[in-house]
ZAZA-965060 format. One line per 2 residues: number of its first residue (from 1); their letters; for each residue x, y, z of C-alpha. Coordinates in nm, 2 decimals. Layout:
% residues N
NUM) a) X Y Z; ...
//
This chain:
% residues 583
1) xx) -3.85 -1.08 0.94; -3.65 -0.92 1.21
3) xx) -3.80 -1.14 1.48; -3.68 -1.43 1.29
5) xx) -3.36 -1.34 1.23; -3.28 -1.21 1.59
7) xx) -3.46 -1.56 1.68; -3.13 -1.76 1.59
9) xx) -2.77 -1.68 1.59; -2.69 -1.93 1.25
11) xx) -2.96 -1.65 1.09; -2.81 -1.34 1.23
13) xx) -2.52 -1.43 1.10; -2.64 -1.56 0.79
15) xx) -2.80 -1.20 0.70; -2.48 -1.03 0.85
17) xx) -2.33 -1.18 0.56; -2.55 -1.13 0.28
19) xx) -2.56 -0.77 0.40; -2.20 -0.77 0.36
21) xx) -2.19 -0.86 0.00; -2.44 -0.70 -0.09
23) xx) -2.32 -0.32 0.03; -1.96 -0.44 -0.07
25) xx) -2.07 -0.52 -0.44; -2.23 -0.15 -0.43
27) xx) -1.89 -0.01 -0.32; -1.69 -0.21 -0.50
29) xx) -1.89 -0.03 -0.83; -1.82 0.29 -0.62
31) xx) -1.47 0.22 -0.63; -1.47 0.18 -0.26
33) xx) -1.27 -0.05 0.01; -1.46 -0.30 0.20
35) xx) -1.38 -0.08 0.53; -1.55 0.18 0.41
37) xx) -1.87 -0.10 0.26; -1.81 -0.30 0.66
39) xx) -1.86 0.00 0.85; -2.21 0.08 0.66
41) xx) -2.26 -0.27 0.73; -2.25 -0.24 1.09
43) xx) -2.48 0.11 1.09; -2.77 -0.05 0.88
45) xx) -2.75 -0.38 1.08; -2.75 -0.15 1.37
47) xx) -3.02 -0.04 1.58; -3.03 0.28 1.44
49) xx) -3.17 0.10 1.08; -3.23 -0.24 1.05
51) xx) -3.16 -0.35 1.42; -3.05 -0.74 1.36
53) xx) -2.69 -0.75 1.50; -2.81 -0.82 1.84
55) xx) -2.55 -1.13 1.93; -2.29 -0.89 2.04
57) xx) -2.12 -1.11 2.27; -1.99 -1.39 1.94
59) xx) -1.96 -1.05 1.70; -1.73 -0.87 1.97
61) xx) -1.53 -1.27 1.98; -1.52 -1.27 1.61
63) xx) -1.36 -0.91 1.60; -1.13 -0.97 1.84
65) xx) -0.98 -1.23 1.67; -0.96 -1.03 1.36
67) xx) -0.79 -0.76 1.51; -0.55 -1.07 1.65
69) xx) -0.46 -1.19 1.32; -0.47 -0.84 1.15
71) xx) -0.20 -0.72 1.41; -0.02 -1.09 1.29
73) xx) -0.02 -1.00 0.95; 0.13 -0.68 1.07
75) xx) 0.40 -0.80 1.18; 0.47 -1.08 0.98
77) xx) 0.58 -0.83 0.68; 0.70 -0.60 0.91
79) xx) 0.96 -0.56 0.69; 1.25 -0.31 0.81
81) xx) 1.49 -0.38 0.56; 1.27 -0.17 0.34
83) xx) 1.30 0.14 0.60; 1.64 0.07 0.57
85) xx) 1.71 0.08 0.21; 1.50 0.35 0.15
87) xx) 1.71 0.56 0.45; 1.62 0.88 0.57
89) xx) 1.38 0.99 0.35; 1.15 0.67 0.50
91) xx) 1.20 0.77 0.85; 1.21 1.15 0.79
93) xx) 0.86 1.18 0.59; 0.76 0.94 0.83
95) xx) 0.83 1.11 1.16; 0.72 1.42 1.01
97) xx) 0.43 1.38 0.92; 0.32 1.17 1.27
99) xx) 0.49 1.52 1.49; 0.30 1.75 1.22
101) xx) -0.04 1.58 1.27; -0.04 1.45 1.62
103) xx) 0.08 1.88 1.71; -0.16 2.07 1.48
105) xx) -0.42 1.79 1.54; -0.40 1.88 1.92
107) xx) -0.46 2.20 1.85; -0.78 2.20 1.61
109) xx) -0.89 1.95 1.89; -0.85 2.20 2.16
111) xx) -1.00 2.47 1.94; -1.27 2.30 1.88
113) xx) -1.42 2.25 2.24; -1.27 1.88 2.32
115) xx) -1.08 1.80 2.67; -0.67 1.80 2.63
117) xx) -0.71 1.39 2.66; -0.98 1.35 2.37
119) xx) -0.76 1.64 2.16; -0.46 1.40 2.21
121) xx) -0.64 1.10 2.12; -0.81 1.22 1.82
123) xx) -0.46 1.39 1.74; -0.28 1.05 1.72
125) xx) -0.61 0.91 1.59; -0.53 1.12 1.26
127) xx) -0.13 0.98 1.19; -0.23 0.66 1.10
129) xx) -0.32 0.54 0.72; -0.41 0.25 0.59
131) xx) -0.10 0.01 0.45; -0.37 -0.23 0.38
133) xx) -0.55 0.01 0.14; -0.26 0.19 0.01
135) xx) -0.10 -0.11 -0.10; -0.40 -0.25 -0.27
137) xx) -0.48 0.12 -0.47; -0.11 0.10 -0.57
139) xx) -0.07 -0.24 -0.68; -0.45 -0.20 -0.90
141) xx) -0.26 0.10 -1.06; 0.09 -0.11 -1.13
143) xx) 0.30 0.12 -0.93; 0.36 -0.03 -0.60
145) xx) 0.73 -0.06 -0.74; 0.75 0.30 -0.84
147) xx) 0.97 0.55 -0.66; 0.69 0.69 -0.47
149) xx) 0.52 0.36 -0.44; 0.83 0.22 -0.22
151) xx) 0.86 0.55 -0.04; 0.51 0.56 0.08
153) xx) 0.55 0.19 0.18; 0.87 0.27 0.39
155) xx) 0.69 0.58 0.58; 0.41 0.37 0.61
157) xx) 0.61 0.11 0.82; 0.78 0.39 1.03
159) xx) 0.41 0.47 1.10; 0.31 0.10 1.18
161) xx) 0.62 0.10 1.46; 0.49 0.40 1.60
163) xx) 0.11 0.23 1.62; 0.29 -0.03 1.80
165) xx) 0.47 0.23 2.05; 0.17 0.44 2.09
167) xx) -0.04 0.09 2.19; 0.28 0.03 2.44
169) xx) 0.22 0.33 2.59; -0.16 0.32 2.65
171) xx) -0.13 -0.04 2.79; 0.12 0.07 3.05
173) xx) -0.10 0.41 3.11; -0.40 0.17 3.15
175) xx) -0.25 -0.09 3.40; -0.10 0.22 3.60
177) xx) -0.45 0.41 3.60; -0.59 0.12 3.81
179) xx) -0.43 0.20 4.14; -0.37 0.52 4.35
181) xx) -0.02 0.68 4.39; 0.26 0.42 4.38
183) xx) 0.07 0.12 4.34; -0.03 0.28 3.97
185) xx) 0.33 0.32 3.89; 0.42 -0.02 3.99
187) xx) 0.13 -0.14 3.78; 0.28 0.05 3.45
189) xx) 0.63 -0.13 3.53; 0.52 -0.36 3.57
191) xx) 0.34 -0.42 3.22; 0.68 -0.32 3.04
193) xx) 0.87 -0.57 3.26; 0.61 -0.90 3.14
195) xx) 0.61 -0.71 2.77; 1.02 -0.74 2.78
197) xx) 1.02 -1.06 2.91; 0.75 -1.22 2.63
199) xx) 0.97 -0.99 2.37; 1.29 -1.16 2.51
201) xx) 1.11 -1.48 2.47; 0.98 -1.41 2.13
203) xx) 1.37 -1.35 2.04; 1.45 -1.64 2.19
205) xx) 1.19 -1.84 1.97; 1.33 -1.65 1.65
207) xx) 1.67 -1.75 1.73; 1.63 -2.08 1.80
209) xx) 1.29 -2.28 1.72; 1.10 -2.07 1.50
211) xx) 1.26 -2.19 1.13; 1.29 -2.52 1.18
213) xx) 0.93 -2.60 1.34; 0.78 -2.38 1.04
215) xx) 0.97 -2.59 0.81; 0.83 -2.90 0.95
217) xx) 0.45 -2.74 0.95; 0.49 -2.62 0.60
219) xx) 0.49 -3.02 0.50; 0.09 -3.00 0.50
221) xx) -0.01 -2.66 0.42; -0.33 -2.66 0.64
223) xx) -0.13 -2.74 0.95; 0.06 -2.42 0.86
225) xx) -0.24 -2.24 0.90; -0.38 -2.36 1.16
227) xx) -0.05 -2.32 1.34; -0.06 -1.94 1.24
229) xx) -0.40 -1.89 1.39; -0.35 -2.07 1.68
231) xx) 0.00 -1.88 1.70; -0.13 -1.55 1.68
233) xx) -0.43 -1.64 1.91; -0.17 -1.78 2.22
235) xx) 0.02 -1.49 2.20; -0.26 -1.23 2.20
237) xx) -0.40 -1.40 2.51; -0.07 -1.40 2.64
239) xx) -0.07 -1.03 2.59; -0.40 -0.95 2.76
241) xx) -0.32 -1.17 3.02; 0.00 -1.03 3.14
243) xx) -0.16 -0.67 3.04; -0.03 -0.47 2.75
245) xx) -0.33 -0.61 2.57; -0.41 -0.88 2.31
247) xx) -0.31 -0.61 2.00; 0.05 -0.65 2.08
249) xx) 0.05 -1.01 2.19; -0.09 -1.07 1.81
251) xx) 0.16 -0.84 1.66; 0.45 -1.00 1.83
253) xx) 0.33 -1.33 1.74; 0.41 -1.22 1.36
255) xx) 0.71 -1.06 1.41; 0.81 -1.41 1.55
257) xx) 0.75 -1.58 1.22; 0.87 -1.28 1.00
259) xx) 1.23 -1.41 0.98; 1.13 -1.78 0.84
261) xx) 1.16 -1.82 0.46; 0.75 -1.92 0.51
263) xx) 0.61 -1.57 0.63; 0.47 -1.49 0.21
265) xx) 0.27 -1.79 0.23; 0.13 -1.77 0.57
267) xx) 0.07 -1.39 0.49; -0.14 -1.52 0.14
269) xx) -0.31 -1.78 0.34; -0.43 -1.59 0.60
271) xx) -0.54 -1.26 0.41; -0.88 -1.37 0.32
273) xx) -0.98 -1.46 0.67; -0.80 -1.13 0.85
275) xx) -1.05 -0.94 0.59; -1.37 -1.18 0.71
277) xx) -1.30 -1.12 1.07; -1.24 -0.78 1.03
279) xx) -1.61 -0.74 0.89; -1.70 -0.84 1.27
281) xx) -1.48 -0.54 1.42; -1.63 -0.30 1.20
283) xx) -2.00 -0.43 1.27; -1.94 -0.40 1.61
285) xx) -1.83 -0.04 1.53; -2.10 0.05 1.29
287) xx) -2.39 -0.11 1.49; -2.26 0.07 1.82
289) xx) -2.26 0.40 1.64; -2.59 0.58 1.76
291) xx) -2.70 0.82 1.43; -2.84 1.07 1.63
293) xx) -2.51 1.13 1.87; -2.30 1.10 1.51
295) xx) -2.52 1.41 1.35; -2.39 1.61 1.61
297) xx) -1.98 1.55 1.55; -2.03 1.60 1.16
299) xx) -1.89 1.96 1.20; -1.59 1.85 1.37
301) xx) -1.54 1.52 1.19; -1.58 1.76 0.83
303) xx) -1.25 1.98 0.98; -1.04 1.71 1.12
305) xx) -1.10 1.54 0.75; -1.01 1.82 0.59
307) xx) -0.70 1.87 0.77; -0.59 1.50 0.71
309) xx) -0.69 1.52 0.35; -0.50 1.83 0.30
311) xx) -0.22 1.90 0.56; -0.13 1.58 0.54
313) xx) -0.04 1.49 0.21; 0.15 1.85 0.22
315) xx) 0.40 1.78 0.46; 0.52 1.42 0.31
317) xx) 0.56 1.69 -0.02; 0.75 1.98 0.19
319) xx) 0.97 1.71 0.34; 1.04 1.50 0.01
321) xx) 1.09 1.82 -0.15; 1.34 1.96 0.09
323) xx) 1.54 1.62 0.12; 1.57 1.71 -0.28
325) xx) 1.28 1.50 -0.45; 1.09 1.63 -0.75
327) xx) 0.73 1.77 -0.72; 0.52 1.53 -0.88
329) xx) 0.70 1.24 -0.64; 0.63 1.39 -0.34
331) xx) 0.29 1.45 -0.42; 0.19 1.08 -0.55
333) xx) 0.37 0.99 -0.24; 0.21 1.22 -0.03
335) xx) -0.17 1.17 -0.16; -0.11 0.79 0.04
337) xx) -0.16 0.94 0.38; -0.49 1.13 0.30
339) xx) -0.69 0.92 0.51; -0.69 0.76 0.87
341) xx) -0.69 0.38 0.90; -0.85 0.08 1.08
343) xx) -0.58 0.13 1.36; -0.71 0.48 1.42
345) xx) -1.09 0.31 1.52; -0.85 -0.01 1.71
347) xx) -0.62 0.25 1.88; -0.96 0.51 1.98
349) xx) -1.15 0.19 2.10; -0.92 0.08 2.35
351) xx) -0.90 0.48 2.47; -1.25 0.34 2.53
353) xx) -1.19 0.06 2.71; -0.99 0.22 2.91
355) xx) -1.25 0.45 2.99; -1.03 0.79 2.89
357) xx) -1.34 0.84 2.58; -1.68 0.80 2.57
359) xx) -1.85 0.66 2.20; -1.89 1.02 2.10
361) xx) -1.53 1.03 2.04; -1.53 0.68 1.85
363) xx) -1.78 0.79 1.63; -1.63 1.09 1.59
365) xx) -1.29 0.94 1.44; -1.50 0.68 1.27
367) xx) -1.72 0.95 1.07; -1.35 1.07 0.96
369) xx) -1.24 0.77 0.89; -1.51 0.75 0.65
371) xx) -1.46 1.04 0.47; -1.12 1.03 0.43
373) xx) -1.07 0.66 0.30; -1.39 0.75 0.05
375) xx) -1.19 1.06 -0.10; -0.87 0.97 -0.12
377) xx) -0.94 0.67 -0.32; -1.07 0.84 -0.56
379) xx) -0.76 1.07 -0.48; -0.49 0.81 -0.54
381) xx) -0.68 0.66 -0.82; -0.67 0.95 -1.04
383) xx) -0.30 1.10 -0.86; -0.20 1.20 -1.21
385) xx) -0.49 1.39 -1.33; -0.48 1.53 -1.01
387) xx) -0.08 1.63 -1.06; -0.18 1.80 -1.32
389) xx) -0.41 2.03 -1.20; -0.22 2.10 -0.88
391) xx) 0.09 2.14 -1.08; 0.13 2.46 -1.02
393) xx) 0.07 2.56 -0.69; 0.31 2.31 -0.61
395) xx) 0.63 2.44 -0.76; 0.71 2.61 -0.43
397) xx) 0.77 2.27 -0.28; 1.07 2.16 -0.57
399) xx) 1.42 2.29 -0.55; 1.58 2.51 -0.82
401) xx) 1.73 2.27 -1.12; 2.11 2.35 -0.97
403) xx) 1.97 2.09 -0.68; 2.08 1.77 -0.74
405) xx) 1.72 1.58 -0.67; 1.72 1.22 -0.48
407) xx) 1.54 1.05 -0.79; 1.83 1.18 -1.00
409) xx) 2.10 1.01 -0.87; 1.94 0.69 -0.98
411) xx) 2.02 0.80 -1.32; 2.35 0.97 -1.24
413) xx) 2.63 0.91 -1.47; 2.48 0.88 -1.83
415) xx) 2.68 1.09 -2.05; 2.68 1.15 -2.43
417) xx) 2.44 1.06 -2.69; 2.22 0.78 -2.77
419) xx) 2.06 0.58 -3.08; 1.79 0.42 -2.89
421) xx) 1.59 0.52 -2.60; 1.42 0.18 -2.44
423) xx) 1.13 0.26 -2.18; 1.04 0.01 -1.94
425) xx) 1.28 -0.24 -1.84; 1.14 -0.56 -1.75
427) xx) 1.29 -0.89 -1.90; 1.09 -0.81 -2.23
429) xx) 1.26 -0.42 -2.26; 1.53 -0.50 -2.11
431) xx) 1.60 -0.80 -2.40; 1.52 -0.52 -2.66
433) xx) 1.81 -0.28 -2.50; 2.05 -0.60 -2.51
435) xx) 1.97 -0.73 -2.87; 2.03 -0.37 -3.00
437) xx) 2.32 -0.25 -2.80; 2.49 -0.60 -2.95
439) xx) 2.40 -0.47 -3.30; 2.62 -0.18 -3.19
441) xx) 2.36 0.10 -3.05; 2.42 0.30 -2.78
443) xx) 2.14 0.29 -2.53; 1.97 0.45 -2.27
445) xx) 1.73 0.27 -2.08; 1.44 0.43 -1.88
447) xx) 1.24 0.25 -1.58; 1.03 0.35 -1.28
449) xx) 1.13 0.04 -1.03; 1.37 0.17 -0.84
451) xx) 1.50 -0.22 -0.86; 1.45 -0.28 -1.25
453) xx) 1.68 0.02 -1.29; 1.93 -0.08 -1.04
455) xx) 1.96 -0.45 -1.19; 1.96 -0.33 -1.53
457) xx) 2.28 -0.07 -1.45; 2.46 -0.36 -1.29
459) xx) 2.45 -0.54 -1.64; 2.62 -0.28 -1.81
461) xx) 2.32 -0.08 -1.94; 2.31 0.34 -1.91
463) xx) 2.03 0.35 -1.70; 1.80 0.68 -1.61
465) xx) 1.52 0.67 -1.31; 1.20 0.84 -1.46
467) xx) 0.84 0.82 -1.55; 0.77 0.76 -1.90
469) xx) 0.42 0.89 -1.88; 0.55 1.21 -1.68
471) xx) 0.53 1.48 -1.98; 0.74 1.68 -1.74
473) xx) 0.99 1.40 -1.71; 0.97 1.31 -2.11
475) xx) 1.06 1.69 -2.16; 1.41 1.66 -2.00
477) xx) 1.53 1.34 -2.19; 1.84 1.37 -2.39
479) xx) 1.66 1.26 -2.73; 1.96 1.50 -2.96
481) xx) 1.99 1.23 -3.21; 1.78 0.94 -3.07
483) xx) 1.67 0.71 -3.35; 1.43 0.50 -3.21
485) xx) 1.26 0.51 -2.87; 1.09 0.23 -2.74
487) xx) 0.82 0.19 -2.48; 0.78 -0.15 -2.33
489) xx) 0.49 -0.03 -2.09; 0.24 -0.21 -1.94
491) xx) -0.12 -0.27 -2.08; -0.36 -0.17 -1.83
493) xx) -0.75 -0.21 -1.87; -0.89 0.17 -1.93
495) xx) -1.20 0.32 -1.83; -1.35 0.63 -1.92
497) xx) -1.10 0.84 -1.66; -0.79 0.67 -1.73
499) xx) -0.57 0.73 -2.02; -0.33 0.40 -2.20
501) xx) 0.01 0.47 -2.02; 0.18 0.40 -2.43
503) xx) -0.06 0.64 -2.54; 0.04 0.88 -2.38
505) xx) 0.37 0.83 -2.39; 0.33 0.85 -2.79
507) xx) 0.19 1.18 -2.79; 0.40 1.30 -2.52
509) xx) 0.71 1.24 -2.78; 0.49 1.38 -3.06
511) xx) 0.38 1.66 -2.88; 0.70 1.82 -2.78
513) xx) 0.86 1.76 -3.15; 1.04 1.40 -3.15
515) xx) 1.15 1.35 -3.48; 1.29 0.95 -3.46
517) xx) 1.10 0.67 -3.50; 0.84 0.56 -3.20
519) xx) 0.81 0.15 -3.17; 0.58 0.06 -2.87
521) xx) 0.50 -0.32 -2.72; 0.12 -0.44 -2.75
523) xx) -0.05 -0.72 -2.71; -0.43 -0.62 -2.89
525) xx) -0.52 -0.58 -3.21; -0.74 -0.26 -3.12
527) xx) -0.44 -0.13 -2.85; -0.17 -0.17 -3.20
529) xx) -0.45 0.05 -3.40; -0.48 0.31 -3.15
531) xx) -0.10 0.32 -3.09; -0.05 0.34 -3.44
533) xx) -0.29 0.63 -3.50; -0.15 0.84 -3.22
535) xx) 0.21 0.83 -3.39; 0.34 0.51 -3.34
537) xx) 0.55 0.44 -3.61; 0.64 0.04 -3.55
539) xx) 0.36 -0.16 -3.27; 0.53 -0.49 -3.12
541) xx) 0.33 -0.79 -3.08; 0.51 -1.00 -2.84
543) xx) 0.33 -1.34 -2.86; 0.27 -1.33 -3.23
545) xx) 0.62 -1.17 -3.33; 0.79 -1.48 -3.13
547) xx) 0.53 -1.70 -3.28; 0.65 -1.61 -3.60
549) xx) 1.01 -1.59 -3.56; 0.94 -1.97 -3.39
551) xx) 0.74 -2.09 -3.68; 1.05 -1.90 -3.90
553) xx) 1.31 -2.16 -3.75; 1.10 -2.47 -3.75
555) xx) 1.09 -2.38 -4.12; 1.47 -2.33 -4.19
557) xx) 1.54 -2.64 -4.01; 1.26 -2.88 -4.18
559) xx) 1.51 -3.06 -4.38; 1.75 -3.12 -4.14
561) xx) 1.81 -3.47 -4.08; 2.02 -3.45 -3.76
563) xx) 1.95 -3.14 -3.46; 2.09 -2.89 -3.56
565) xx) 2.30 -2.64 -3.33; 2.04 -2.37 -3.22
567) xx) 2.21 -2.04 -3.29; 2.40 -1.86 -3.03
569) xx) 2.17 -1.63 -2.96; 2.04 -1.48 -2.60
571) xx) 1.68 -1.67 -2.56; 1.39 -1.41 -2.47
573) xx) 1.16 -1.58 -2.19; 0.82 -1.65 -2.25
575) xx) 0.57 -1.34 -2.32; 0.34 -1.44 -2.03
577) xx) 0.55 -1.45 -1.74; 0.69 -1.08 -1.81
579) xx) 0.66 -0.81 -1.61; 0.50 -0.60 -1.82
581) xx) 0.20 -0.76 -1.93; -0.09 -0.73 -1.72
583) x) -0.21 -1.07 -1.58
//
């Protein structure tokens, strides 16, 4: 069989693939991203198992290209407005926690028998996580628009500039280490010379070219595409070519596009085949990874995982904590940068290329890279049962209560008592605060999205920032006199780890002696029975409540011979397209 295969490239390729679902369904049932499913891939295709990825020379073209378009991607939602809003707390976690890995990194490098080059490599190696992973974990769990969700994004961007200096860097150190004495020099200049001149073309492009030929494109969507591609393939040739390397020719090549109004779709269009060419790169890796060699680093890869899976996530919660954020944020933020990414293997490969490592190093920071992406999924995918059982060693890391905490001034300026306490403040919760504050309640309104609660205080609601499945959080709401609370959550699928969000919410209130009336949104018949046993005192049905009240108006208006006017009444959009319904 393996004489056949390695026979023809159509069939090597053809079992690459196969081998690629097949290992990617098993992690997928593992809870595991495809990196982590690729690089298997690549070690059982490898010689070291199965020994059929033999055509290295299309494989290494494939996965250069991916790494092209990846870097594209990169910088097409390189968005820094996002650092920006968020401030310093973006740039501050993120800074920190790059000095505090790449300096204690160095040092459990050195201490562990590597050269002062390979310790720095392997240092920097270590700062990097994964915004492609971390923003799928987040957005599975519905809380890529929470407070920590948008802070992890915004250090994660200050850590995707600094990938972008640190390639700078080894491009110019690699062009310099070609010649002797001043000739080396000139050779480093010269590479940040041709890199300022294609960025001062690329501005150039932005300014003046780059909206209106997009717009044109966009006309026939596949043109778009294969405008992108080609784009992104130009400008990383361009990059190698004038030498700082086809990495940052791809990335500038989406930073080019990121102003146009187009850069979402491109981004959609192109995701499915950055993640097929990627499978190349990480075949490459896995298949070059000799087993034997490997064994021998799995000492040094178990420490430098442990530090990232540890020290990391600690210093994103000292920093968040001193800058005034509460515990449980800092941690949720800081689990997101428990594991190294697919820039650490791109940015150790080129140290490679350049011939400053040898493979011993590569799969060294691979065999990391695998056991930190495995853990902290599961890490970030059960954050909160994890909070909960590191609660209390990490009370060191919150202020005193005098402090007046980041997340708190999002809620700053309620005062006085309420009638109703709504939860979740999405179009559908946020019509239930409006109907009942125009039937003369006082409400307070309660979201996670930094954004939801920002709109909703510009329309006049009292508005605090907070969890509503945080018991801790629940605990400190001003419910003297509260009549109703109401919990417009979303409905997530459970499994057998994961608790309903309203559930809990319900016996949070009930728990700590809430004596109003509890009305939470559903949209199942066995979801209102559960809601209802756990203390639920009133279950909305959204489709069928505005089926009825529908049907209700057809039926008061059946004899009407002329239209009637419709009464003056604030209309509720449709059920399905609300932000708190799962889709």
């Amino acid at each position: 069989m393996a004489e056949t295969i390695q026979g023809y490239i159509f069939y090597e390729i053809a079992a690459l693939l196969v081998l690629s679902a097949g290992i990617g369904f098993v992690g997928l049932l593992l809870r595991q991203p495809l990196i982590v499913s690729f690089i298997a891939v690549g070690v059982i295709a490898g010689p070291s198992v199965l020994d059929i990825a033999h055509s290295d020379e299309q494989i290494d073209l494939l996965a250069e290209l991916g790494v092209a378009v990846l870097l594209f991607l990169v910088g097409l939602k390189l968005d820094l407005n996002l650092v920006r809003s968020l401030g310093k707390v973006a740039l501050l976690t993120g800074l920190g926690q790059v000095v505090f890995t790449t300096f204690f990194g160095f040092l459990i490098g050195l201490g562990l028998g590597f050269s002062p080059i390979e310790s720095l490599y392997v240092a920097v190696a270590l700062t990097f996580s994964s915004t492609i992973i971390i923003v799928k974990l987040l957005s599975d769990k519905r809380e890529i628009d929470s407070l920590h969700g948008r802070v992890a994004l915004g250090f994660l961007i200050v850590q995707d500039l600094v990938v972008v200096f640190a390639m700078i860097v080894l491009s110019a150190v690699g062009a310099g280490g070609g010649g002797e004495g001043g000739g080396g020099l000139f050779d480093a200049l010269a590479v940040f010379g041709y890199g300022a001149l294609m960025l001062a073309g690329v501005l150039l492009f932005i300014r003046y070219a780059a909206t209106p030929l997009v717009e044109r494109l966009a006309k026939a969507p596949e043109l778009l595409v294969s405008f992108a591609i080609g784009w992104a393939a130009l400008l990383a040739a361009a990059g190698h070519y004038l030498g700082f390397g086809k990495e940052l020719g791809g990335l500038l090549a989406g930073v080019s596009l990121a102003s146009t109004p187009f850069r979402e779709a491109i981004a959609a269009r192109l995701a499915s085949l950055r993640d097929f060419l990627l499978l190349f790169f990480f075949i490459a890796l896995g298949s070059a990874l000799d087993l034997s060699i490997l064994g021998a680093s799995v000492g040094a890869a178990l420490v430098f995982a442990l530090f990232v899976l540890i020290g990391n996530p600690l210093i994103v919660v000292a920093i968040m904590g001193w800058m005034g954020y509460r515990k449980r944020t800092g941690f949720l933020a800081g689990l997101t940068v428990a594991q190294i990414s697919e820039f650490s293997l791109i940015f150790t490969a080129m140290g490679v290329s350049l011939g400053h490592l040898d493979d011993e190093i590569l799969g060294l920071i691979t065999l990391v890279g695998l056991i930190t992406i495995a853990a902290s999924t599961y890490m970030i995918t059960y954050s909160h049962a994890l909070y909960r059982l590191m609660e209390p060693a990490l009370r060191p890391f919150e202020r005193g209560q005098e402090a007046l905490r980041a997340e708190e001034r999002e809620g700053a300026g309620r005062s006085g008592r309420h009638d109703a306490v709504v939860l979740g403040l999405g179009r559908y919760g946020f019509a239930i605060a409006q109907a009942l504050r125009e039937r003369g309640f006082t409400v307070l309104g309660v979201d996670f999205n930094p954004m939801a609660a920002r709109a909703a205080r510009e329309r006049g609601l009292e508005v605090l920032f907070g969890d509503a499945t945080d018991p801790e959080f629940l605990a400190h709401l001003p419910l003297d006199g509260v009549q109703w609370a109401v919990a417009a959550l979303p409905e997530h699928a459970t499994g057998l780890m994961h608790d309903d969000p309203r559930r809990a919410f319900v016996r949070s209130l009930r728990g700590q002696g809430f004596a109003g009336r509890i009305g939470v949104a559903a949209h199942a018949d066995v979801s209102s029975e559960e809601l209802l046993a756990a203390g639920a005192d009133l279950v909305f049905r959204p489709f069928h409540d505005a089926a009825e009240r529908a049907a209700e108006r057809v039926l008061a208006h059946g004899d009407a011979q002329e239209p009637s006017e419709s009464v003056s009444v604030d209309l509720v959009d449709d059920p399905s397209g609300q932000k708190e319904l799962s889709s």
